[in-house]
VEXDREN-2710 file (C-alpha; in Angstrom, 1 decimal):
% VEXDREN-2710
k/r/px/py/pz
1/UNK/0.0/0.0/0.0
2/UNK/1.6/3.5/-0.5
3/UNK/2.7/5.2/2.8
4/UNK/-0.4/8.1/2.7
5/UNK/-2.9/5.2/2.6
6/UNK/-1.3/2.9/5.3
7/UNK/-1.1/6.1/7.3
8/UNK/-4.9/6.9/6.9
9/UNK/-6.2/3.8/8.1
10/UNK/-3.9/3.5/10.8
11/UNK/-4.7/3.7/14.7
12/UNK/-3.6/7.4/15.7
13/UNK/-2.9/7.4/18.9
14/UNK/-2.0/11.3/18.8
15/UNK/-6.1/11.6/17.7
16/UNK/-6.8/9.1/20.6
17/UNK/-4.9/11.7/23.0
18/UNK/-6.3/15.0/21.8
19/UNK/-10.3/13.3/21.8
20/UNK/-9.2/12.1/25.6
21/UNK/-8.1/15.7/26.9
22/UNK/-11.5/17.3/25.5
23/UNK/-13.5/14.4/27.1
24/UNK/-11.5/15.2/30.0
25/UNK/-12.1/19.0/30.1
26/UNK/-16.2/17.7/29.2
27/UNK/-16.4/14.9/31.9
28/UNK/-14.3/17.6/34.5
29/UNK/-17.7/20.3/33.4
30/UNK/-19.7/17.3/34.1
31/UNK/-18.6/16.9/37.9
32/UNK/-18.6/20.5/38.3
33/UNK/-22.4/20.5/37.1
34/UNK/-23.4/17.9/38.9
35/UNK/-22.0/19.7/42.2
36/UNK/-23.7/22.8/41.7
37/UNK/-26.8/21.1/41.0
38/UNK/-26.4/18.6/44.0
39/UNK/-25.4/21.5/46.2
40/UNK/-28.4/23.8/45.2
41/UNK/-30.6/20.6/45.5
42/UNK/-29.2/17.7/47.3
43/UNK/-29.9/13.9/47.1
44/UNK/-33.6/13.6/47.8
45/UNK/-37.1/13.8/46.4
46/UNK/-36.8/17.3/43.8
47/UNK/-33.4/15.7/42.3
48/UNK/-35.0/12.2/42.2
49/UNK/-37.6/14.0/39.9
50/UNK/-35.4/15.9/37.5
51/UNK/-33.2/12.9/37.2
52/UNK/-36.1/10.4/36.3
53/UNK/-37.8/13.2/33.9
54/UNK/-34.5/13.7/32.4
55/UNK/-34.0/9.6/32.0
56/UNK/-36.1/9.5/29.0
57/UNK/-34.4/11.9/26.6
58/UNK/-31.0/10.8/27.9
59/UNK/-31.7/6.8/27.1
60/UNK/-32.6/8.1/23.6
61/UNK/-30.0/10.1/23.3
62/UNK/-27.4/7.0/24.3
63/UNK/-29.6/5.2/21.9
64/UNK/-30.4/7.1/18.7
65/UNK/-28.0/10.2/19.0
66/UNK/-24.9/9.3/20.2
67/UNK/-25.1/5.2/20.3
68/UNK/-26.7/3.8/17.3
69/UNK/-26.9/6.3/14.8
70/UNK/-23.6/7.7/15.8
71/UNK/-22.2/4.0/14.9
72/UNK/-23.9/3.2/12.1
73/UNK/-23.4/6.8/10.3
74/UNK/-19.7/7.0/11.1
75/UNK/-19.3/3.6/9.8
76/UNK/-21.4/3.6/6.3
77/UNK/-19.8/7.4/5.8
78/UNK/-16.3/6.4/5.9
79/UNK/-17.2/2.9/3.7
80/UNK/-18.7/5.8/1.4
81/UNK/-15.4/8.0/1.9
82/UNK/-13.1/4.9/1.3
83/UNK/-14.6/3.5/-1.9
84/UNK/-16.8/6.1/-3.4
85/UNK/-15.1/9.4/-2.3
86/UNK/-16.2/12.6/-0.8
87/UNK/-19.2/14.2/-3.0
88/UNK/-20.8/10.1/-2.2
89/UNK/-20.5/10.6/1.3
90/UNK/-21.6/14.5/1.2
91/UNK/-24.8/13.7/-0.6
92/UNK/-25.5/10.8/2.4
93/UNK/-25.0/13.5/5.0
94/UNK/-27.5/15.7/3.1
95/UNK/-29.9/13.5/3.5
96/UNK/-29.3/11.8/6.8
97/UNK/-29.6/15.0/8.2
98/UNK/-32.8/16.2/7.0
99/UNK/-34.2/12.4/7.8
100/UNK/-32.8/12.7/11.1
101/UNK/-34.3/16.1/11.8
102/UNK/-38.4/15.1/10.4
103/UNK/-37.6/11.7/12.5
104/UNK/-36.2/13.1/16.1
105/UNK/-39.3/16.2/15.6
106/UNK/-42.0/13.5/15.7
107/UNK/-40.1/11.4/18.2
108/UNK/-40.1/14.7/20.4
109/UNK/-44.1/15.6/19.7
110/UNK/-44.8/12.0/21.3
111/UNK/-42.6/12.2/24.0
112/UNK/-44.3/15.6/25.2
113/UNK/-47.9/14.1/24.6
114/UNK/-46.5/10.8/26.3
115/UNK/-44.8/11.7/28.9
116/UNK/-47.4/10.8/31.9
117/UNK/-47.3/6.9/30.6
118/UNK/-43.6/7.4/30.1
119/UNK/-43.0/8.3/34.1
120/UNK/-45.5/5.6/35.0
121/UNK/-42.8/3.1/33.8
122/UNK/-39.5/4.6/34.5
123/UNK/-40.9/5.6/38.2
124/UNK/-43.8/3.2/39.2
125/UNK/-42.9/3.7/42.5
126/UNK/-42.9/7.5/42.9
127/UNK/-45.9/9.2/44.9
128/UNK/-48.4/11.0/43.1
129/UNK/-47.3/14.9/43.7
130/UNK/-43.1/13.7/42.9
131/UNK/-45.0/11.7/39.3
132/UNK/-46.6/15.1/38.4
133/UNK/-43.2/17.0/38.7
134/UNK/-41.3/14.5/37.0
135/UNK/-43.9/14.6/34.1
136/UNK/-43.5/17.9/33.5
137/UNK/-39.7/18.4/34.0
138/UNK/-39.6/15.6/30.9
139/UNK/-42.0/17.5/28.7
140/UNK/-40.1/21.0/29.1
141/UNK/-36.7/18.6/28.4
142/UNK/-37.9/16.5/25.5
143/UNK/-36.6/18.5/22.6
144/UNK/-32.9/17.4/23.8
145/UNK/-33.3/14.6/21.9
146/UNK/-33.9/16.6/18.3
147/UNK/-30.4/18.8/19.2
148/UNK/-28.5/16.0/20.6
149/UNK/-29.3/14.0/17.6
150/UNK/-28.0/16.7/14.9
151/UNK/-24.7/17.6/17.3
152/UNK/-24.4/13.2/16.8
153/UNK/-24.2/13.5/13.2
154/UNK/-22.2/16.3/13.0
155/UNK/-19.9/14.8/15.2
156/UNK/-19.7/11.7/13.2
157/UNK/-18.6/13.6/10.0
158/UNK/-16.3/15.5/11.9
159/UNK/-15.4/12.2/13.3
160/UNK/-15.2/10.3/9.9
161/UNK/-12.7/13.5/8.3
162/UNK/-9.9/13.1/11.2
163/UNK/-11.4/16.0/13.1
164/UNK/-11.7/15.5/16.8
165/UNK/-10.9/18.0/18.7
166/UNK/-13.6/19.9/18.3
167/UNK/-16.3/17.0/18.2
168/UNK/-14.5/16.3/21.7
169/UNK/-15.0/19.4/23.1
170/UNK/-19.0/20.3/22.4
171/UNK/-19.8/18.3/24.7
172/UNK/-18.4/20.8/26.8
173/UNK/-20.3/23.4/26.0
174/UNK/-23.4/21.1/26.8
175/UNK/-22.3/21.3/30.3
176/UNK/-21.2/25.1/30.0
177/UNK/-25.2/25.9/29.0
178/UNK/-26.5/23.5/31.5
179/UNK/-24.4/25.1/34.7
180/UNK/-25.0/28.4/33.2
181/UNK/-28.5/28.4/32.2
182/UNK/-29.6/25.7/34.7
183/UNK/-28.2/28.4/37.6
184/UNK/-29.6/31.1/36.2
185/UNK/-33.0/29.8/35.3
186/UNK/-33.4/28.0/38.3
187/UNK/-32.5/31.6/40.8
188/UNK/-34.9/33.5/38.0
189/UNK/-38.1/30.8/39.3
190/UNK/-37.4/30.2/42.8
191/UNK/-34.3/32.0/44.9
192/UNK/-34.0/29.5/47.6
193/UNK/-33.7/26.4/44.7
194/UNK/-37.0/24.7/45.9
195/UNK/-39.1/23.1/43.9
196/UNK/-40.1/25.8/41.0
197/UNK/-36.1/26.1/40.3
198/UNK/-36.3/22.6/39.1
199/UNK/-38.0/24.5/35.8
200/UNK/-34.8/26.2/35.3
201/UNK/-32.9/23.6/35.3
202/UNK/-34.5/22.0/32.5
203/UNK/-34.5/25.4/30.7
204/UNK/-30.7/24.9/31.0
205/UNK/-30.2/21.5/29.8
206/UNK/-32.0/22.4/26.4
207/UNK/-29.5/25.2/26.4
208/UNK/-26.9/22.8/26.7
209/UNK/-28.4/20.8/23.9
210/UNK/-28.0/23.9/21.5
211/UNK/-24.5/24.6/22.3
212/UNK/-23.6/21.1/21.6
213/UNK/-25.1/21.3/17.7
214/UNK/-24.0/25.2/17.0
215/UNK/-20.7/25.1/18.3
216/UNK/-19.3/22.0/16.0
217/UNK/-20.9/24.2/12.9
218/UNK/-17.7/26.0/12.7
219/UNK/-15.5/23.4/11.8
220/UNK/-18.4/21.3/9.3
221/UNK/-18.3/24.5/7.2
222/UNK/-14.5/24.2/7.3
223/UNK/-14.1/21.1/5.5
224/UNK/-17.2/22.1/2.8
225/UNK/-19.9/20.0/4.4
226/UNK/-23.3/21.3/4.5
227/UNK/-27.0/20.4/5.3
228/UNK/-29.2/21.3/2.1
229/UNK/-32.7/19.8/2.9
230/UNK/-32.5/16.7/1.0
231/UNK/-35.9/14.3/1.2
232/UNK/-34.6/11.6/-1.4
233/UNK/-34.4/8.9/1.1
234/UNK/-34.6/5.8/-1.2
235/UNK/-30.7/5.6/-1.1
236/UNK/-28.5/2.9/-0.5
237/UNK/-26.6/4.7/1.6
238/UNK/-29.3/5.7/3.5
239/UNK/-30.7/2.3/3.6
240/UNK/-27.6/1.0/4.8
241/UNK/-27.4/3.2/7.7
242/UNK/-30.9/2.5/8.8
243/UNK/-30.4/-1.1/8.4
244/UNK/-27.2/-1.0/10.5
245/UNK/-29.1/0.9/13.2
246/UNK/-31.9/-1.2/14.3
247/UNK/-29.6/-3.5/15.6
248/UNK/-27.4/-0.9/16.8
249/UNK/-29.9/0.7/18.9
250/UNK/-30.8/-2.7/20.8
251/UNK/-27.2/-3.7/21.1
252/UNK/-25.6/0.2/22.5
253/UNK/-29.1/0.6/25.0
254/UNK/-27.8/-2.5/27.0
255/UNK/-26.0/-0.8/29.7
256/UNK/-28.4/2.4/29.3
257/UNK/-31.8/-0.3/29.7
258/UNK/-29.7/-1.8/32.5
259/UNK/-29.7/1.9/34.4
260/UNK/-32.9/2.3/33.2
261/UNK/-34.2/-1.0/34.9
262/UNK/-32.0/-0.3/38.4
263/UNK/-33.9/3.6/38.2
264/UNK/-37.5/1.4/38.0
265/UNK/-36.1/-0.8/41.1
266/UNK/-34.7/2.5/42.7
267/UNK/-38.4/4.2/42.6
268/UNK/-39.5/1.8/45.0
269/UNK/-36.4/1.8/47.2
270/UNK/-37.4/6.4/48.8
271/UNK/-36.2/8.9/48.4
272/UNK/-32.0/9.2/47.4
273/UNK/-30.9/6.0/45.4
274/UNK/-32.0/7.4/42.4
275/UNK/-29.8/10.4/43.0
276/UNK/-26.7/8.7/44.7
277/UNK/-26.7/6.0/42.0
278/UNK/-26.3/8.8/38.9
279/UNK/-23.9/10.7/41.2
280/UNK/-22.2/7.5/40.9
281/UNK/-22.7/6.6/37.3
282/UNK/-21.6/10.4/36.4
283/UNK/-18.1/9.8/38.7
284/UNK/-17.4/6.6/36.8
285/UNK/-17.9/7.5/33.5
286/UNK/-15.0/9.9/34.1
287/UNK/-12.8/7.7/33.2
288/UNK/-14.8/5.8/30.6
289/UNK/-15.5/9.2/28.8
290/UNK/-11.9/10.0/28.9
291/UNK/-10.3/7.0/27.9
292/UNK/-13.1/4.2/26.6
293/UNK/-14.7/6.8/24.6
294/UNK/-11.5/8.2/23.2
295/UNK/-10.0/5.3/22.0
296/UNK/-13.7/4.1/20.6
297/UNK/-13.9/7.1/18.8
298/UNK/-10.7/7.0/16.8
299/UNK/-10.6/3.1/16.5
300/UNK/-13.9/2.9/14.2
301/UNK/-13.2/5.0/11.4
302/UNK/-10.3/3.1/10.8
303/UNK/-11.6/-0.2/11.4
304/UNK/-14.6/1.0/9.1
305/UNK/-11.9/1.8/6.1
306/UNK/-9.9/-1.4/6.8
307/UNK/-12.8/-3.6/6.7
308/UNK/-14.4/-2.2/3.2
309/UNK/-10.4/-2.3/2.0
310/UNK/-10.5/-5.8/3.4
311/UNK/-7.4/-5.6/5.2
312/UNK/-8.5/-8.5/8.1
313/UNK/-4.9/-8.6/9.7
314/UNK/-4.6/-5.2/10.0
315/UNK/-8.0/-5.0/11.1
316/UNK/-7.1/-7.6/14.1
317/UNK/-4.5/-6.1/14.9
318/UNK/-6.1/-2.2/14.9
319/UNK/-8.7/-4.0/17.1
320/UNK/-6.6/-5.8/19.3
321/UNK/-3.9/-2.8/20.0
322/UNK/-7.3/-0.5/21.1
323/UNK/-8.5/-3.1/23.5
324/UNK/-4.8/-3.5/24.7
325/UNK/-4.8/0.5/25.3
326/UNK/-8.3/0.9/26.4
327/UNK/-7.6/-2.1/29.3
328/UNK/-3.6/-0.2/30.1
329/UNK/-5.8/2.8/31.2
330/UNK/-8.8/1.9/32.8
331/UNK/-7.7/-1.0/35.5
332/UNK/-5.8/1.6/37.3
333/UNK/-9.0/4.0/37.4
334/UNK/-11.3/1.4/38.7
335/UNK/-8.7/0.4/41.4
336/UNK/-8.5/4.2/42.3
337/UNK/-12.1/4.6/42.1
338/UNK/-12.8/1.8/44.9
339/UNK/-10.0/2.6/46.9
340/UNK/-10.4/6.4/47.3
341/UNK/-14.1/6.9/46.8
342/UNK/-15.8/8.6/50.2
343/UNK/-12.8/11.3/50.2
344/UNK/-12.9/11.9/46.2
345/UNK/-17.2/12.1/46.3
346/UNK/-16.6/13.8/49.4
347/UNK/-14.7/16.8/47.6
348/UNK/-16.5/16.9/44.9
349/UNK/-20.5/16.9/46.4
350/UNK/-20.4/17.4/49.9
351/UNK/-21.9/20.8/50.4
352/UNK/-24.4/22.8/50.1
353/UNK/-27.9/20.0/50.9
354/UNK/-25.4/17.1/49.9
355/UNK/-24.3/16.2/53.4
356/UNK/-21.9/13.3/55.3
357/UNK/-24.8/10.4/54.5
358/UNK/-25.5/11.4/51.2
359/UNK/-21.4/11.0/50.2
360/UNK/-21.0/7.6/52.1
361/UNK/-24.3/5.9/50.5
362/UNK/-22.5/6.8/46.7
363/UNK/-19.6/6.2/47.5
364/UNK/-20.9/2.6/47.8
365/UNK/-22.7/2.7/44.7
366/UNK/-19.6/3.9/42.8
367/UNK/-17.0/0.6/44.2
368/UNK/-19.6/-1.4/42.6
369/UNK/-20.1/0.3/39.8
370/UNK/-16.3/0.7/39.1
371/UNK/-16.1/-3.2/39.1
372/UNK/-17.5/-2.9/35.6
373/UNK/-15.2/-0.2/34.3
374/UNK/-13.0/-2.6/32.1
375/UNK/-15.6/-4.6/30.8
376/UNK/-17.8/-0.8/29.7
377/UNK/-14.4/0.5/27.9
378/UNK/-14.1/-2.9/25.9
379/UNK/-17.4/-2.7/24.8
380/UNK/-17.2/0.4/23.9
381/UNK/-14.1/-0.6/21.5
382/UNK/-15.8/-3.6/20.6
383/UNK/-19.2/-3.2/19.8
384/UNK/-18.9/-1.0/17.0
385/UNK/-15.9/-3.3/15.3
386/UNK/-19.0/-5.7/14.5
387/UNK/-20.5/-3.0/12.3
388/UNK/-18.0/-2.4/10.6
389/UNK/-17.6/-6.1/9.5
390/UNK/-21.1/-6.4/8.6
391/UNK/-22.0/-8.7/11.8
392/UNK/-24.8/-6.2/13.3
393/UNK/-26.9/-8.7/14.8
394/UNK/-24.2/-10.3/16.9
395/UNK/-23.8/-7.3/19.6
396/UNK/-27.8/-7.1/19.4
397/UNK/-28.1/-11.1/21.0
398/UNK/-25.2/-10.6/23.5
399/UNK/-26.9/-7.2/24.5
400/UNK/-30.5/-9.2/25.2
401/UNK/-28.5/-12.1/27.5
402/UNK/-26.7/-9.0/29.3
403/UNK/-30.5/-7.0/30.1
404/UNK/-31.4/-10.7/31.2
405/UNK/-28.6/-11.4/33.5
406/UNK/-29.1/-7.5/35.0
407/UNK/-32.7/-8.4/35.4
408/UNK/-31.9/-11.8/37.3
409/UNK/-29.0/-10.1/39.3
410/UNK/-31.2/-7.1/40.5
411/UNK/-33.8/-9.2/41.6
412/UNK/-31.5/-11.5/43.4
413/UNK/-29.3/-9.3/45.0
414/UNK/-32.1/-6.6/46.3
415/UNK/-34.9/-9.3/47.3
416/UNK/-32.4/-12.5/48.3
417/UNK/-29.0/-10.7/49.7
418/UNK/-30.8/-7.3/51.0
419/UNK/-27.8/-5.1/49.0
420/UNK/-30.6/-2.5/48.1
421/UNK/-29.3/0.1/45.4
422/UNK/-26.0/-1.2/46.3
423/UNK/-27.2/-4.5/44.5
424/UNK/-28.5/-2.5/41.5
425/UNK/-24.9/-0.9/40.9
426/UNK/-22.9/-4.4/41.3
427/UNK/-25.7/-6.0/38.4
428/UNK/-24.7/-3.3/36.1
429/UNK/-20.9/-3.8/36.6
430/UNK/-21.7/-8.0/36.2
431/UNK/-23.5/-7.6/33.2
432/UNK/-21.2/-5.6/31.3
433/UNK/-18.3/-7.6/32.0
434/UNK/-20.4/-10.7/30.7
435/UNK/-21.3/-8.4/27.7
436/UNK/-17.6/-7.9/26.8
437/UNK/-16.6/-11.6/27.6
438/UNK/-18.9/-12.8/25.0
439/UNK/-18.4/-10.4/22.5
440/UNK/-14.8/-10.8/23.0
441/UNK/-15.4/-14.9/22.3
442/UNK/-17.2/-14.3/19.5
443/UNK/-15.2/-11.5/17.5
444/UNK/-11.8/-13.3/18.3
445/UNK/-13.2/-16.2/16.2
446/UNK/-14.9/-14.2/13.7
447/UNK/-11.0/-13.0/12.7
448/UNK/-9.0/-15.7/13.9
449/UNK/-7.9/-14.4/17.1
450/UNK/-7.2/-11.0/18.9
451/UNK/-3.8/-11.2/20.1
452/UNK/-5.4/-13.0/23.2
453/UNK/-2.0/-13.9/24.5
454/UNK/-0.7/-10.5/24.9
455/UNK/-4.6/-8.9/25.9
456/UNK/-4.2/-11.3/28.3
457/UNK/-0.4/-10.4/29.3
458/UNK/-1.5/-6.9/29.4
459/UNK/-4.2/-7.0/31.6
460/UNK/-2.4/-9.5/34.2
461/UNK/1.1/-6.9/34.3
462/UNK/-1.1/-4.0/34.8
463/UNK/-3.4/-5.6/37.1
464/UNK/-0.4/-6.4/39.1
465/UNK/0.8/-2.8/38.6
466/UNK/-3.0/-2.1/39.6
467/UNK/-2.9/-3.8/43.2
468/UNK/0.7/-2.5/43.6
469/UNK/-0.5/1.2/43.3
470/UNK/-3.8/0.3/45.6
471/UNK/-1.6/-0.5/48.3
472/UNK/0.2/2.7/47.8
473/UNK/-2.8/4.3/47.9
474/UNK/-4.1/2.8/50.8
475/UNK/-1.2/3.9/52.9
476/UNK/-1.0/7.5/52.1
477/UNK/-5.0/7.3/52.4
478/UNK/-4.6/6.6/56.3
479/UNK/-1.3/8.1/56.7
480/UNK/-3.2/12.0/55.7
481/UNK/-6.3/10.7/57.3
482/UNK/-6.8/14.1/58.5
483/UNK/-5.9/16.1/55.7
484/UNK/-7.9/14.1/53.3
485/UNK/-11.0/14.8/55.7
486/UNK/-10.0/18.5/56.6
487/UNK/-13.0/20.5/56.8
488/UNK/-10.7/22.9/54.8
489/UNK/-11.5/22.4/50.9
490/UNK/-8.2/23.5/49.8
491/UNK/-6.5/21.2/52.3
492/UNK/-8.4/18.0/50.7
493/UNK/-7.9/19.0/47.6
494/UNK/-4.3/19.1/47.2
495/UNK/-3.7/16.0/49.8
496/UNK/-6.3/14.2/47.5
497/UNK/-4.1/15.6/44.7
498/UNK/-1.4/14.3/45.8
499/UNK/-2.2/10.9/46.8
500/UNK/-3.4/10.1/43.2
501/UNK/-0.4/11.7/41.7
502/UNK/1.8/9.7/43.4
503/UNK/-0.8/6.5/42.7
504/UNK/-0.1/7.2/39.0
505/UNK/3.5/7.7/38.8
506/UNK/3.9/4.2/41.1
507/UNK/1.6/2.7/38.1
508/UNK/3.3/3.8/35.4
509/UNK/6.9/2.8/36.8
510/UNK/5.8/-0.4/37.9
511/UNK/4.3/-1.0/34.8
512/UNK/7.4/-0.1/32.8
513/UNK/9.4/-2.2/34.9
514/UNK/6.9/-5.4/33.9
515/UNK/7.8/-4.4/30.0
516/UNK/3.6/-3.1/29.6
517/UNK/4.2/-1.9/25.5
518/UNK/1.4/0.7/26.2
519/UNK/3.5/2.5/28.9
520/UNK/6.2/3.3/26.9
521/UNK/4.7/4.5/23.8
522/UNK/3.3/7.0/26.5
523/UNK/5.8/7.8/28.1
524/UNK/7.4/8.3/24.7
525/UNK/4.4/10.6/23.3
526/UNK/5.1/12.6/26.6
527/UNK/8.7/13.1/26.2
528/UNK/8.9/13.9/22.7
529/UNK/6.4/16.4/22.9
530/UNK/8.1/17.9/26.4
531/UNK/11.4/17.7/24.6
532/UNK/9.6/19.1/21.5
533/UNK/8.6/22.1/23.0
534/UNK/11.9/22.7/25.4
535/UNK/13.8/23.0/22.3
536/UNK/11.5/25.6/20.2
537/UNK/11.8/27.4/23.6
538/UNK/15.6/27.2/24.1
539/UNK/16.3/28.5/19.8
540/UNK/14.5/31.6/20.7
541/UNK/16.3/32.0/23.6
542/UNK/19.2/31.8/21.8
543/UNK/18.1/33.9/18.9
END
């Protein structure tokens, strides 16, 4: 192949870096939102409302916006950008769009005129008074799902022409709207944050929502993509990418229905598990945003190419190398996760109506959820690869055993073992890591193996490297006891600092010494680009 080609369908782990620092800035706006909102409002029954009413255009956002049709455009668009060129793939967007936009408005009208039966489901268990708030906090928030949906397939073009940063970062801006607006609203209806701000806050997440779409515009127009109203949906193209969705949709909403199902179980369970398990969910997908999504969302465009090129063993070991990457990364965040939970939730909510019960109640929600951490990341590199090889039924199947086993767990674990919500967070973590085993089976015999031998070396030398930095951590956690607990924010923050910089530097060298490939190509990236940029520095000096 000539060099530009092999260089365009190759993993860029520079891409992977830059998506991973604006998911980091995002998920970092994402804690800071959920502070000020648990600060104004707490852990009880008005954030158990807005939560639940917000459920519904969230799950269809996962689902639609940025799950299935996310997948299943990115990967039909860069088939069309690989073998047909770009005017192919231009006219698809054209008409993608202006599908998507007719579909998500109708979607939106039912969800509004719905919304009462919708609540029934997601919150059987919620009193009469708390059901008629959450009914109308989902009706004011329903037309999310019609913005979400167009930032999705913006993002996926964006995605699809090597352009990530800025995909990356408008997420960001989601948050920035929702803190901003969500505040401002929320003070403009009720001063003291009761029950009438809760109106704001909706007001601000469909800000959010707009920030999300407008801000990516920018760069579309850079690279000459626009969307002309285009209502000529008998394509193949377009065909395709409905085709690849249906199964998309049921495959992607597995963990999503599996929250979904533990909010139902939660309803019945008063007022605060609802809230402690999102502040929960939203802490562990910190790390999954930043490093599962990041290397998800430069690993399928390139899988996409090399499958229509037909390039399997470079599409193995594209695959395999993600997984590797994606596993390097996220075993040290769940063992951080567990270990230093109550101080790290404790920073972060604790104020305001959040108080001491509310942090230690998701802090035990998050250890079990962080059990799943791995298997959530793999998926997330995984899933999609079957897509791209035409297989779109397979992560469909696994998906419906993974909502059974969640099912079977929640029910035994709640009614059997008396774990509560605790339960409901450990059957999510379970049934993702059976998800990932099985795909992982199945995909490794689809191409003839995945480099199993050195996944499996991988995981074991950084697991290793994992419990070695846990017991590092749990050393410094008792020897600052008091400094970690000081009632003085600053002091927590920097000993908490601390601690986990020194947890990641033990990692790191521990894993270099065990030979972990991924740890020097880091540490590599790092130095070149330090030593880069100390050498422009020192020529002007000397100039």
């Amino acid at each position: 192949m000539p060099e530009s080609h092999q260089t365009e369908h190759r993993l860029n782990t520079r891409a992977a870096g830059v998506v991973a620092a604006a998911v980091f800035c995002s998920r970092i706006l994402g804690l800071i939102r959920e502070l000020v909102f648990a600060a104004c409002f707490g852990a009880g029954r008005n954030m158990d409302a807005f939560l639940t009413a917000f459920r519904a255009p969230n799950l269809l956002r996962d689902l639609f916006a940025e799950g299935a049709l996310s997948t299943a455009f990115v990967t039909i668009f860069s088939q069309k950008i690989a073998t047909e060129g770009d005017n192919s793939a231009r006219a698809l967007a054209a008409k993608m769009a202006t599908l998507t936009t007719v579909f998500m408005s109708v979607i939106t009208l039912l969800g509004i005129l719905g919304a009462g039966p919708l609540i029934g489901i997601l919150a059987p268990g919620f009193p009469v008074e708390k059901a008629q708030l959450t009914i109308l906090l989902c009706r004011i928030m329903f037309p999310f799902i019609l913005l979400v949906s167009l930032a999705a397939l913006v993002m996926g073009i964006l995605n699809a022409k090597d352009v990530f940063g800025a995909p990356a970062m408008a997420s960001s801006f989601f948050n920035i709207g929702s803190i901003i607006g969500g505040v401002f609203f929320g003070w403009w209806w009720d001063p003291s944050f009761g029950e009438k701000a809760l109106i704001g806050l909706a007001l601000g997440t469909l800000l959010g929502g707009l920030l999300q779409l407008v801000v990516q515009l920018p760069s579309l127009h850079k690279i000459g993509f626009s969307f002309p109203p285009d209502f000529h949906w008998r394509d193949a193209g377009v065909r395709a990418v409905l085709v690849l969705m249906a199964p998309a949709v049921i495959a992607g909403s597995a963990v999503q229905i599996n929250v979904m199902v533990n909010s139902i179980f939660a309803s019945w369970l008063g007022d605060g598990p609802i809230s402690w398990l999102s502040y929960a969910f939203r802490l562990m997908q910190l790390p999954l945003g930043v490093f599962g999504v990041a290397v998800a969302t430069v690993t399928l465009p390139v899988v996409s190419k090399l499958a229509a090129s037909g390039e399997t063993i470079r599409f193995r070991e594209t695959l395999a190398k993600a997984m590797r990457l994606a596993v390097f990364l996220t075993i040290p965040s769940a063992a951080g996760l567990i270990l230093l939970a109550p101080p790290i939730i404790a920073l972060i909510y604790q104020r305001g109506k959040f108080d001491f019960s509310d942090t230690l109640h998701t802090a035990e929600a998050l250890r079990f959820y962080a059990l799943g951490l791995v298997g959530y990341s793999c998926i997330k590199v995984l899933s999609p690869a079957f897509y791209a090889l035409d297989r779109k039924w397979t992560p469909m199947l696994v998906s419906f055993g993974s909502i059974g086993l969640n099912l079977l767990l929640n029910w035994l674990l709640i009614f059997h073992f008396g774990l509560g919500y605790r339960g409901l967070a450990l059957s999510t973590a379970l049934s993702a890591c059976f998800n990932f085993g099985v795909l992982y089976f199945i995909m490794s015999r689809h191409v003839k193996g995945l480099e199993t031998l050195r996944f499996t070396s991988t995981a074991g030398r950084t697991l290793i490297a994992a419990i070695s930095m846990g017991v590092v951590c749990w050393g410094l956690l008792h020897a600052e006891g008091a400094w970690v607990y000081s009632p003085h924010l600053l002091i927590r923050a920097v000993s908490l600092l601390s601690i986990i910089s020194i947890a990641m530097v033990c990692y790191l060298g521990i894993c270099w010494l065990l030979g972990v490939e991924e740890t020097r190509s880091a540490i590599a990236i790092i130095s070149r680009k330090f030593f880069s940029k100390f050498g422009k520095r020192s020529g002007r000096f000397k100039k």
